[in-house]
C-alpha positions as CSV (number, residue, x, y, z in Angstrom):
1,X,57.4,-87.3,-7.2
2,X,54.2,-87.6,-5.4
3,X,51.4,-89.9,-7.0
4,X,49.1,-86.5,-7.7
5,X,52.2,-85.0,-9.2
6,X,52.0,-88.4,-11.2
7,X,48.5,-88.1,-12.4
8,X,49.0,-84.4,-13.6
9,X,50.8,-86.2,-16.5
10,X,48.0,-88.0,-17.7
11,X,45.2,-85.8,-18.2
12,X,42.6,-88.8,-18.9
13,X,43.3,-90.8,-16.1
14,X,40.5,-91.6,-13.6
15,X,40.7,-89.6,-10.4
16,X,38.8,-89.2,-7.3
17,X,37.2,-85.9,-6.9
18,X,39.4,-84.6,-3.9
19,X,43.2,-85.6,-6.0
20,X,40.7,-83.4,-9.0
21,X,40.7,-80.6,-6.8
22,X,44.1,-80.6,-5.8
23,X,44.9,-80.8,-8.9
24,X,42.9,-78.0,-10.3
25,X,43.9,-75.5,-7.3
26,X,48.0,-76.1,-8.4
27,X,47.3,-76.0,-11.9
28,X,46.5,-72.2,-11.3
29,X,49.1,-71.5,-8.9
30,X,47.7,-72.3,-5.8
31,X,50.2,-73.2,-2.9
32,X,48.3,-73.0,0.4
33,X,45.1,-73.8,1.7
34,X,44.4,-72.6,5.6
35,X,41.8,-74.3,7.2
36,X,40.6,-76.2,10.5
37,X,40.2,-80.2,10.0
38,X,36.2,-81.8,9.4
39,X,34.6,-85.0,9.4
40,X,33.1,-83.4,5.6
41,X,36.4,-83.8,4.2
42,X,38.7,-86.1,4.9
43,X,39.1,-87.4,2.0
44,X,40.1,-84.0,0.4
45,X,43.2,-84.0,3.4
46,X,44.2,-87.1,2.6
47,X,44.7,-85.8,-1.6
48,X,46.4,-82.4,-0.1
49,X,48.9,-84.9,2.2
50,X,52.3,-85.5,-0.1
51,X,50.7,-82.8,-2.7
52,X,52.3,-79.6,-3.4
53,X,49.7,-77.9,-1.8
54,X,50.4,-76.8,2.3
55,X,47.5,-77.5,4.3
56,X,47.9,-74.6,6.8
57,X,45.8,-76.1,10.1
58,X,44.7,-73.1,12.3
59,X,42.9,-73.2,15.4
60,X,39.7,-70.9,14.1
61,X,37.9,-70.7,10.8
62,X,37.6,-66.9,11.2
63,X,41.4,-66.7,10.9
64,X,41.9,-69.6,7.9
65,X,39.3,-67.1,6.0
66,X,41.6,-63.8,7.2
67,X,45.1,-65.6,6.4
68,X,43.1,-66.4,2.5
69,X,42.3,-62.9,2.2
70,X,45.7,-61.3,3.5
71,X,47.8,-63.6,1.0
72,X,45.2,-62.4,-1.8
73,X,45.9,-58.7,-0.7
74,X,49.5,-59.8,-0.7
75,X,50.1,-60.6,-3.7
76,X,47.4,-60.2,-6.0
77,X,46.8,-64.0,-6.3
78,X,43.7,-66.5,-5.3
79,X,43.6,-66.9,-1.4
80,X,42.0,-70.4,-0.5
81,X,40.7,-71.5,2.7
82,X,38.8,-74.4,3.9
83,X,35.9,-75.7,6.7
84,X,33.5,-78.1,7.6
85,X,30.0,-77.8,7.2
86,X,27.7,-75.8,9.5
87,X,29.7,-74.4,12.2
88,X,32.7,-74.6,10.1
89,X,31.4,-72.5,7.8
90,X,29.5,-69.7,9.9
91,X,33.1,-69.4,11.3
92,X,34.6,-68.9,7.9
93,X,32.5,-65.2,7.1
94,X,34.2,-63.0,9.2
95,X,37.3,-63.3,7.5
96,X,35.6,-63.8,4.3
97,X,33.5,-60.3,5.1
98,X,36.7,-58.8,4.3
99,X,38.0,-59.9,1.6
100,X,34.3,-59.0,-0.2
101,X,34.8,-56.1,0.4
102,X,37.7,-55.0,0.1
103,X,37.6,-56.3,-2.9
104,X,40.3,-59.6,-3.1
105,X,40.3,-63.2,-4.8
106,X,39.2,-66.0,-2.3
107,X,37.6,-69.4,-2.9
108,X,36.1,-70.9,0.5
109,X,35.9,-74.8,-0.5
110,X,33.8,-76.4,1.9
111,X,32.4,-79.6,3.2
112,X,28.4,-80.2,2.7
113,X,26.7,-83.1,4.4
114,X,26.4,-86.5,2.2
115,X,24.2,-86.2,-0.5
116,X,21.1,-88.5,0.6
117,X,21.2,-86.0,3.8
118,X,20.8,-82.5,1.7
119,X,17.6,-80.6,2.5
120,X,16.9,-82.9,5.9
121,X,17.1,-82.1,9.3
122,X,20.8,-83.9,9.4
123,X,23.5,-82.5,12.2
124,X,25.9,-79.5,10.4
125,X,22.8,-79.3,7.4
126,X,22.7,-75.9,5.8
127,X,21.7,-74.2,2.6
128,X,25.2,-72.9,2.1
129,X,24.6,-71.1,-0.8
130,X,22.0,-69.1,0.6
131,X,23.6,-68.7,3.5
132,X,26.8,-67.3,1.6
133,X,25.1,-65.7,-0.9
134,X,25.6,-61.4,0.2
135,X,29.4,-62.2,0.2
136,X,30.0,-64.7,-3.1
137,X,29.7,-63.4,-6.5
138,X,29.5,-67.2,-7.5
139,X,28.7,-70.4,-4.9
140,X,27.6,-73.6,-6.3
141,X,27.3,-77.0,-4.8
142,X,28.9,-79.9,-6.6
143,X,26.3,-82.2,-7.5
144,X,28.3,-84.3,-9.9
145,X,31.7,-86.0,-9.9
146,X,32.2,-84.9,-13.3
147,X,30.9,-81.2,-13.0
148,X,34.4,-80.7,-10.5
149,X,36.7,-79.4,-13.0
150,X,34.0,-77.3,-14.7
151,X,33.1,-75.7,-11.0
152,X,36.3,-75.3,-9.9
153,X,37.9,-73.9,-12.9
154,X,35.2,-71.3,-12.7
155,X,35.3,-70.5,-8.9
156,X,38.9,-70.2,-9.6
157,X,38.7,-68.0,-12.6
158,X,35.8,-65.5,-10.9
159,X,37.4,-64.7,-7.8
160,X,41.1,-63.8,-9.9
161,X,38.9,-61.5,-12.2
162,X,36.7,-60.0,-10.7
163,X,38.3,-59.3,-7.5
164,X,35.4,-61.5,-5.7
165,X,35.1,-64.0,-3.1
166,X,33.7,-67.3,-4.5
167,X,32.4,-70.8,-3.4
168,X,31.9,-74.6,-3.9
169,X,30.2,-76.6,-1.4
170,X,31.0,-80.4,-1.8
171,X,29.1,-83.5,-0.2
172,X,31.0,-85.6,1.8
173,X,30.5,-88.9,0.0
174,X,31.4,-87.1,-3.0
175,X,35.1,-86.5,-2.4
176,X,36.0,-90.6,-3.3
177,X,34.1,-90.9,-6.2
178,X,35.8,-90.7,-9.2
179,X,35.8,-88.5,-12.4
180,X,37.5,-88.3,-16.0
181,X,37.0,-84.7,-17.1
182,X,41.0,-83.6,-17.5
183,X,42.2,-80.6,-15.3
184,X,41.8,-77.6,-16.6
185,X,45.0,-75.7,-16.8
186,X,45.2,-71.7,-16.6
187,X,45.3,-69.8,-19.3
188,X,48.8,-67.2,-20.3
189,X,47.2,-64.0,-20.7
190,X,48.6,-61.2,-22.3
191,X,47.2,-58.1,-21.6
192,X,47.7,-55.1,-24.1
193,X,47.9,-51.6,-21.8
194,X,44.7,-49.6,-22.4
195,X,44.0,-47.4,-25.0
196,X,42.6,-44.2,-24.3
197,X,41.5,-41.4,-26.4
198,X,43.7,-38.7,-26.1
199,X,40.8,-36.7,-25.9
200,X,40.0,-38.3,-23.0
201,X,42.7,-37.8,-21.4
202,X,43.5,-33.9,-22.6
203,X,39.4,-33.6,-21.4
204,X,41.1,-34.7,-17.8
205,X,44.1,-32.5,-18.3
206,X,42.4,-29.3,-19.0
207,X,40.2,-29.5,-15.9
208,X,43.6,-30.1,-13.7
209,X,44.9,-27.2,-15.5
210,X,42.0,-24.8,-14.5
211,X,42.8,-25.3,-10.7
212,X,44.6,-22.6,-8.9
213,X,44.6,-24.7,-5.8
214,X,44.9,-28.5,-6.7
215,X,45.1,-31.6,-4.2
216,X,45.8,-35.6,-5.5
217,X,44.3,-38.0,-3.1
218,X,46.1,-41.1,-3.7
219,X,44.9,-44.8,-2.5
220,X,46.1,-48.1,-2.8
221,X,45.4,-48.3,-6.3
222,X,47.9,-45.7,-7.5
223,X,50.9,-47.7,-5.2
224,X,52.3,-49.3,-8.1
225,X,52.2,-45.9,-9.8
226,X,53.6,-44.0,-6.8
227,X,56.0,-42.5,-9.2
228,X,53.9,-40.8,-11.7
229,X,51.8,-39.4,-8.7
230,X,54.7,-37.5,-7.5
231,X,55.3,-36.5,-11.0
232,X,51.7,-34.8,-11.6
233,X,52.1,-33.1,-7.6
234,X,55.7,-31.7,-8.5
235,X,54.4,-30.2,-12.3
236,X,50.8,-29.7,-11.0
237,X,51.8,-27.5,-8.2
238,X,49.4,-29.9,-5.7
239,X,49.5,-30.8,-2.5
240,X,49.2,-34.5,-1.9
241,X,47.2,-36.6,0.5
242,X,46.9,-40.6,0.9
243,X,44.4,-43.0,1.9
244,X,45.6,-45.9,5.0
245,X,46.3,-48.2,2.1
246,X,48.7,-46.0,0.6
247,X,50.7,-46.0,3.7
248,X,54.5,-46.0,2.7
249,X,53.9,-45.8,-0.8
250,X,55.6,-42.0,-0.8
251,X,58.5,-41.3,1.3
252,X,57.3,-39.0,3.9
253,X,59.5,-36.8,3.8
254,X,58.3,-35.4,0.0
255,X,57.7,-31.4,0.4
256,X,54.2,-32.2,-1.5
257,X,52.8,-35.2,1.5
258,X,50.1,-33.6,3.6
259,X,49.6,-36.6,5.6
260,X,46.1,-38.4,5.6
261,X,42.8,-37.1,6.2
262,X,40.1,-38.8,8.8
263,X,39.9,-39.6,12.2
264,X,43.4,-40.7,12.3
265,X,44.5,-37.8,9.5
266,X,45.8,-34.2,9.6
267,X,43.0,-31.4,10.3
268,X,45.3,-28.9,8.8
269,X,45.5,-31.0,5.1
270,X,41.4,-31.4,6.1
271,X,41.4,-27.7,6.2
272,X,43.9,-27.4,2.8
273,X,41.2,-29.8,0.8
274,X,38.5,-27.8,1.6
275,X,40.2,-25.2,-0.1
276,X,40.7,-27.1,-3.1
277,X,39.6,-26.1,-6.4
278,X,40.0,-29.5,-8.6
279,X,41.1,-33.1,-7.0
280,X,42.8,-35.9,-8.4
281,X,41.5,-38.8,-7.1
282,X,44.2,-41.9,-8.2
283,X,43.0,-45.4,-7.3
284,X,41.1,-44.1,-4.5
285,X,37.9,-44.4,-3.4
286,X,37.8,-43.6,0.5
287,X,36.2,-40.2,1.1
288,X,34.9,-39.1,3.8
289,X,31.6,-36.8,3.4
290,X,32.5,-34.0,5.9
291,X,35.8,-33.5,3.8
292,X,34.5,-33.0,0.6
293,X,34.8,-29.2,-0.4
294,X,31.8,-27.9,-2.0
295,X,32.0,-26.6,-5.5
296,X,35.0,-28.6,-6.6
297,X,36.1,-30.3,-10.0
298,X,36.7,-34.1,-9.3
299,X,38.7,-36.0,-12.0
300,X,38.9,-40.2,-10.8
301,X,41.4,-42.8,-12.0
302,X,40.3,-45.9,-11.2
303,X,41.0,-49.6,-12.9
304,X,37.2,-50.4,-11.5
305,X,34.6,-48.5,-13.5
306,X,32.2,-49.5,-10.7
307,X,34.5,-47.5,-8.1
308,X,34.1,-44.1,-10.2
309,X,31.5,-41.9,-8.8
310,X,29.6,-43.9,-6.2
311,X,30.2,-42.3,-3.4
312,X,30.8,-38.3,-4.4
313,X,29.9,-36.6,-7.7
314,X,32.7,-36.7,-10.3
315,X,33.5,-34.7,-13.5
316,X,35.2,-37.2,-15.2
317,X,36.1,-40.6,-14.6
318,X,39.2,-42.4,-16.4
319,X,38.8,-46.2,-16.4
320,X,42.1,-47.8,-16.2
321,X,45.6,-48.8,-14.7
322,X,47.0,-46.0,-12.9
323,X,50.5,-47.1,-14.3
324,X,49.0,-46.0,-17.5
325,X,46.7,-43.1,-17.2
326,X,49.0,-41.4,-14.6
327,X,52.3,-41.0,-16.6
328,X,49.9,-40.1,-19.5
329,X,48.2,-36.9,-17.3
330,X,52.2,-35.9,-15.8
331,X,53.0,-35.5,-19.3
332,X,50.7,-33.1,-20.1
333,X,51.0,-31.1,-17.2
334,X,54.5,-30.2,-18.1
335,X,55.2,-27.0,-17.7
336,X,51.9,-25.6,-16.3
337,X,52.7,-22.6,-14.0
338,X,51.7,-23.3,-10.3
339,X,50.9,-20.9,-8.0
340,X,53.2,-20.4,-5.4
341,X,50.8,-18.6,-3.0
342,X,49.1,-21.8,-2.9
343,X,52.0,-24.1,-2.4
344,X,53.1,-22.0,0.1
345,X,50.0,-23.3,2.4
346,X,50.6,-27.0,1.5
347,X,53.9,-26.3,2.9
348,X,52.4,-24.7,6.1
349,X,50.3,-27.3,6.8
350,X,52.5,-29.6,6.2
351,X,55.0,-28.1,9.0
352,X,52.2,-27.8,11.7
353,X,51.2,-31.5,11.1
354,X,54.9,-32.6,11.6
355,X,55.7,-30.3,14.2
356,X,52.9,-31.9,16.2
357,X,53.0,-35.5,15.5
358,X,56.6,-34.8,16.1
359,X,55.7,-33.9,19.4
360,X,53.4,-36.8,20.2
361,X,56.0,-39.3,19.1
362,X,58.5,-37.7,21.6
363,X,56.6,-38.1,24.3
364,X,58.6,-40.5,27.2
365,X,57.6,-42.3,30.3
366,X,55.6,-44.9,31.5
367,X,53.4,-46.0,30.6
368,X,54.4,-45.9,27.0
369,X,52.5,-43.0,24.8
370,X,50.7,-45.1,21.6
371,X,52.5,-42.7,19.3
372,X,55.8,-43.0,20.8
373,X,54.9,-46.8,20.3
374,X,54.6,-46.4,16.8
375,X,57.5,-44.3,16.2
376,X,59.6,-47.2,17.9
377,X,57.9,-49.3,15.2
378,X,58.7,-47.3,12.7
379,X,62.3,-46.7,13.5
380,X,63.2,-50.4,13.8
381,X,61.5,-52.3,11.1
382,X,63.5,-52.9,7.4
383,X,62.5,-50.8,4.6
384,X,60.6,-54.1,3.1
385,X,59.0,-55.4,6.4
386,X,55.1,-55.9,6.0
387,X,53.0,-54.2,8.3
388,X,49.8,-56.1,9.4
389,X,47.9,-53.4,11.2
390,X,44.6,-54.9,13.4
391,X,41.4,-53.0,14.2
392,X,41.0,-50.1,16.5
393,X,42.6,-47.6,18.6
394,X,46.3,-48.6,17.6
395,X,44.9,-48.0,13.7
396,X,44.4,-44.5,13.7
397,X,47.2,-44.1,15.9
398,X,49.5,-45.6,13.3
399,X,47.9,-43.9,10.5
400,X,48.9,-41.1,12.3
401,X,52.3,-41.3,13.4
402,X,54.1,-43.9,11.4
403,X,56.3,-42.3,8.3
404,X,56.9,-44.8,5.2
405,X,59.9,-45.3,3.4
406,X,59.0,-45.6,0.2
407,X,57.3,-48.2,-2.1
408,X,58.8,-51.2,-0.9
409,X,57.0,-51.6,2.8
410,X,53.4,-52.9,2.4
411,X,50.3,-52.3,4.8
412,X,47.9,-54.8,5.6
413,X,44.7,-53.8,7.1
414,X,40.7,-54.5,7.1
415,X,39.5,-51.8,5.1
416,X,36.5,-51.5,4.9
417,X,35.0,-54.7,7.0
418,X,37.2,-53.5,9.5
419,X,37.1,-56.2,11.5
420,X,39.1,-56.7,15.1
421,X,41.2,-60.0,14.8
422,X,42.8,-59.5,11.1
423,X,46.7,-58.6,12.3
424,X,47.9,-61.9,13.8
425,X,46.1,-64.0,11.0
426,X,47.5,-61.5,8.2
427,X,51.1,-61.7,9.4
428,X,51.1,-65.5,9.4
429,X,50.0,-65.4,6.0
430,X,52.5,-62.4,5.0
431,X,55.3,-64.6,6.2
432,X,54.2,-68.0,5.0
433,X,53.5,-66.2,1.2
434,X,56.5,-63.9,1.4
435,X,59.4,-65.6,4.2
436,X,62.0,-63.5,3.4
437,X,60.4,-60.1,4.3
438,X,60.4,-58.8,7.5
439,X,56.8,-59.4,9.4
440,X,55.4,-57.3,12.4
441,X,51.4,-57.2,13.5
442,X,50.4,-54.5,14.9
443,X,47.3,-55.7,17.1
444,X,45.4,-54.0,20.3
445,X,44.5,-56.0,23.3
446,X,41.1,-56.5,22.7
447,X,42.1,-57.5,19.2
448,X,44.1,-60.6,19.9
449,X,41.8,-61.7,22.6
450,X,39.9,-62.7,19.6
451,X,42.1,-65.2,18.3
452,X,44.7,-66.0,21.1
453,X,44.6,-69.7,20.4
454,X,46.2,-68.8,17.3
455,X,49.4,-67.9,18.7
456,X,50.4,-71.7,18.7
457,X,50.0,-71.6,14.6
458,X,52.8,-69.4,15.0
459,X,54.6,-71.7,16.7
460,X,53.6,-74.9,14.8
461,X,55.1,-73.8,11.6
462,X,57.9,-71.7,13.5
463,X,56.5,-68.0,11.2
464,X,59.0,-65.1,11.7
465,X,56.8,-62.5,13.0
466,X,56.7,-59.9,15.5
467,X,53.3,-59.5,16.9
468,X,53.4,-56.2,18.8
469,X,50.4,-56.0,21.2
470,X,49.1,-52.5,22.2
471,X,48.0,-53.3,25.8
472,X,45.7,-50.6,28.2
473,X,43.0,-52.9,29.3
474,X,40.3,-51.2,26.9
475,X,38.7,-51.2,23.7
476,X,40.7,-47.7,23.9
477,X,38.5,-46.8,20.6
478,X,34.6,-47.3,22.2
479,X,36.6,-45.9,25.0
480,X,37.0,-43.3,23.7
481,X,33.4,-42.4,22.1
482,X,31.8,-43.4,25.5
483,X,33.8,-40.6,26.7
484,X,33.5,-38.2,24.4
485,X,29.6,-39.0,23.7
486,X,29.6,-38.6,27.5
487,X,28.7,-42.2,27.9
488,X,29.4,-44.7,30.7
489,X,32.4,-46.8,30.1
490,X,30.5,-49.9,31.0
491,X,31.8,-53.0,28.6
492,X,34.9,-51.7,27.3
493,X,36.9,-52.5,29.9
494,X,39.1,-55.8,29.8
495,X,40.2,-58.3,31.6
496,X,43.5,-59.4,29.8
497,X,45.8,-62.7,30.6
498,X,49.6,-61.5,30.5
499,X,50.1,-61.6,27.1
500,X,54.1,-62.8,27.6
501,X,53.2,-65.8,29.6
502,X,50.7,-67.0,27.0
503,X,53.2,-66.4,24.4
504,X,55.8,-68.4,25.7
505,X,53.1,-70.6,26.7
506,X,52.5,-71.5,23.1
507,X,56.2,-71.5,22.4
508,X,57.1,-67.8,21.2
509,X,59.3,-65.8,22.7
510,X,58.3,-62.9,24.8
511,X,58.5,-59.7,25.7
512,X,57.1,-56.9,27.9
513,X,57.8,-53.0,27.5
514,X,56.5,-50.9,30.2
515,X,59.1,-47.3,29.8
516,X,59.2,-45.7,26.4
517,X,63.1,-45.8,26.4
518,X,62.9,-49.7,26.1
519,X,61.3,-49.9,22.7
520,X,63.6,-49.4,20.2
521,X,66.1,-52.3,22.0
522,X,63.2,-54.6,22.9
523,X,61.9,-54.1,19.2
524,X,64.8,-54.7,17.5
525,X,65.9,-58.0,19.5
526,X,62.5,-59.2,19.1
527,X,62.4,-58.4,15.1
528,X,66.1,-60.1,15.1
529,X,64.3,-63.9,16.1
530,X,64.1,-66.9,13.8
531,X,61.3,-67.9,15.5
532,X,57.5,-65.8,16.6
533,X,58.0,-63.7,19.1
534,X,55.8,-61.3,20.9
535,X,56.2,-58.2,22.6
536,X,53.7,-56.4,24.9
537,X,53.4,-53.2,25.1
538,X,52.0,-51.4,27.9
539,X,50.5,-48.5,26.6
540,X,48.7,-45.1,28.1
541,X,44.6,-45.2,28.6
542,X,44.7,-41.4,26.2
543,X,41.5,-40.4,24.6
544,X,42.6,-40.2,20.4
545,X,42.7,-36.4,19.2
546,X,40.1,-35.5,16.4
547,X,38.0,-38.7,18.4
548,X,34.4,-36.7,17.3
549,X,35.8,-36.6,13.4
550,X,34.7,-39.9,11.0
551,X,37.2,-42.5,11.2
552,X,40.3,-42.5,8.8
């Protein structure tokens, strides 16, 4: 047993600030911190060496701050990541960018100059709270050894409930001193299901009932209720369209699954939702203006009360879990008649979207066509694997071609930051949090060339991943609006290293696919290592269809 282990047994013993911390993160579950090493806190490293909390050493802050928010997307728990002041900490907002907003639990912890040096013109000085202050619903500098429990137990306990990145600088000399204040241990809550009104929720069932032409958009918020949704399409009568983040949470093969909508989606369930009368919008919030049909009834489910109605006007909003609402709205749908005229053009549109993604993903030769890249993905990775999709062109390519298999595969992406550089750091994360599933990013050439060094983290703690690179030479996304806006190409062009040879380089094994009839066998050799691996793809220079449409 490790001497912290040792002093959580004796809540009024004296301990340094840094073994507090430790402490404090564990007692609420915390098992990893990623971060890059700093003069600010060595002290803190020292209390995480021997505890039975994993300091995760990266190369970049950008991707200890990405790996943070990936686990917290993960799993639903508190993502932590750590850096040094300054520099450090500038690197840290990328990643942390992301998880604000989309909407995860991450603390940042990190180091502030000593305490005699705050306000002056010392090297690495800055106002970190200000600095951090559009992305952390709470920051706070520890001023006092005896405030550490107090601030950490509240960082701690704001990120986890309100979905929020949060903050606590801490002065170098601070981390030795010692404190008295017992750790503050997390609380067993029991949370009784929502009670709604059934007037409420008949009020939401009469407007579904008025539609002749119903559509449920689904998001990532309705995933753990991905039963109930095909419950309320099959007794509705609806057709039903998902958001990126709902990727694989419906088998694709369900007569009711239009596809997506978007850049990356199906104009022929664009052209079905304009024709809607009433939507269901479950745990979804992406909506793209030029898709919303004029004149319809919108009824939102959403556990976020701050979600509902902020971007589109809606009838009726229903704060809650969708495991609860949903089932609750199928019910009394039971039995309404649907009208087959309608269902019939669901079922038309669905056929011309798979007939020509179909196509696409058929498509041999060399180079290798992006979609028949992703059905080669799609056809080799287990039914649990988690899919850490990066950035750009590849994106909307696999939003548009890959087919899920059910609830149990999970997509990880930048929603809404969007940022290039999330898909290697996500999949190290995904497989440190979760080592038995299956791990594969996705990432473009242009994204990895953001954090390349990174491929040795991989190899340092020997991660099980498949990083699958989509290689052209181009940001193939600004490629393609330069060319479509009739722009020069100037600047998206790149200048690439081979990809393998870095790989091995850092100690994965590597691949290179440059015919379409080597992916599946490539794939599935590379997604059969104990070890990293990483297989480039060379892929087609193709201009995306529906390139002029808003970004799915």
């Amino acid at each position: 047993m490790t001497t912290t282990q040792n002093q959580t047994t004796t809540p009024t013993s004296t301990l340094t600030v840094a073994h507090t911390i430790v402490q404090q993160l564990h007692a609420w579950g915390v098992e990893r911190i990623y971060g890059v090493a700093g003069d600010t806190f060595l002290d803190f490293l020292d209390a995480l060496d021997g505890s039975p909390i994993q300091f995760v050493a990266v190369k970049h802050e950008s991707t200890a701050a990405f790996m943070a928010s990936a686990e917290a997307k993960l799993t639903g728990k508190l993502g932590v990541c750590l850096a040094t002041s300054g520099p450090g900490m500038a690197n840290l907002m990328n990643g942390l960018g992301d998880a604000f907003q989309d909407k995860v639990p991450v603390l940042a912890i990190t180091g502030q100059v000593p305490t005699k040096s705050i306000g002056t013109d010392a090297k690495q000085y800055l106002d970190q709270q200000v600095f951090i202050e559009p992305l952390a619903t709470y920051s706070a500098l520890l001023a006092s050894p005896e405030a550490t429990v107090e601030v950490f137990a509240k960082a701690i306990h704001t990120a986890l409930e309100m979905r929020a990145v949060t903050h606590v600088s801490v002065p170098k000399d601070l981390f030795a001193k010692t404190q008295t204040t017992p750790i503050r241990r997390q609380p067993q809550l029991v949370r009784g299901a929502v009670q709604f009104n059934p007037s409420d929720v008949s009020q939401a069932a009469q407007i579904l009932k008025s539609a002749k032409q119903p559509i449920v958009v689904a998001g990532l918020g309705a995933r753990e209720a991905a039963r109930d949704v095909l419950q309320i399409c099959e007794a509705w009568g609806a057709g039903l369209i998902l958001s990126l983040g709902a990727k694989g949470m419906i088998d694709e093969n369900d007569p009711h699954l239009l596809g997506g909508i978007g850049k990356a989606g199906s104009p022929y369930a664009a052209e079905i939702l304009k024709r809607a009368d009433v939507v269901l919008l479950a745990g979804d919030t992406w909506w793209p203006q030029e898709y919303v049909p004029k004149n319809v009834r919108i009824v939102q489910v959403d556990v976020a009360a701050g979600s509902i109605g902020t971007k589109f006007d809606v009838e009726l909003g229903l704060v809650g879990d969708t495991n609860v609402i949903l089932p609750a709205l199928a019910e009394l749908l039971q039995g309404h008649p649907k009208n087959q005229s309608w269902l019939s053009q669901v079922q038309q549109a669905r056929q011309q979207w798979f007939t020509e993604t179909e196509q696409e993903a058929s498509t041999e030769g060399t180079p290798v066509h992006p979609a028949r890249l992703i059905r080669a993905l799609e056809n080799t990775v287990r039914q649990d694997a988690v899919l850490c999709v990066d950035t750009g062109d590849h994106t909307v390519w696999f939003n548009r071609i890959f087919r899920g298999r059910g609830s149990k595969q999970d997509v990880l992406f930048s929603g809404t930051w969007r940022s290039m550089g999330f898909g290697l750091p996500a999949a190290m994360a995904a497989q440190l949090t979760q080592p038995d599933r299956q791990v594969v990013a996705l990432v473009g050439d242009g994204c990895l060339g953001m954090n390349l060094a990174d491929l040795s983290t991989a190899a340092r703690y020997n991660l099980a991943l498949t990083i699958v690179v989509v290689s052209n030479g181009n940001l193939q996304m600004e490629t393609d609006r330069q060319r479509v806006g009739n722009h020069s190409e100037y600047g998206s062009d790149l200048t690439n290293p081979d990809f393998v040879k870095v790989a091995e380089a850092c100690g994965l094994a590597g691949f290179r696919v440059t015919d379409s009839h080597e992916l599946e066998g490539v794939l599935s050799q590379a997604l059969s290592l104990p070890g990293p691996s990483l297989v480039e793809v060379n892929t087609s220079d193709i201009t995306f269809p529906n390139t002029t449409k808003s970004e799915g």
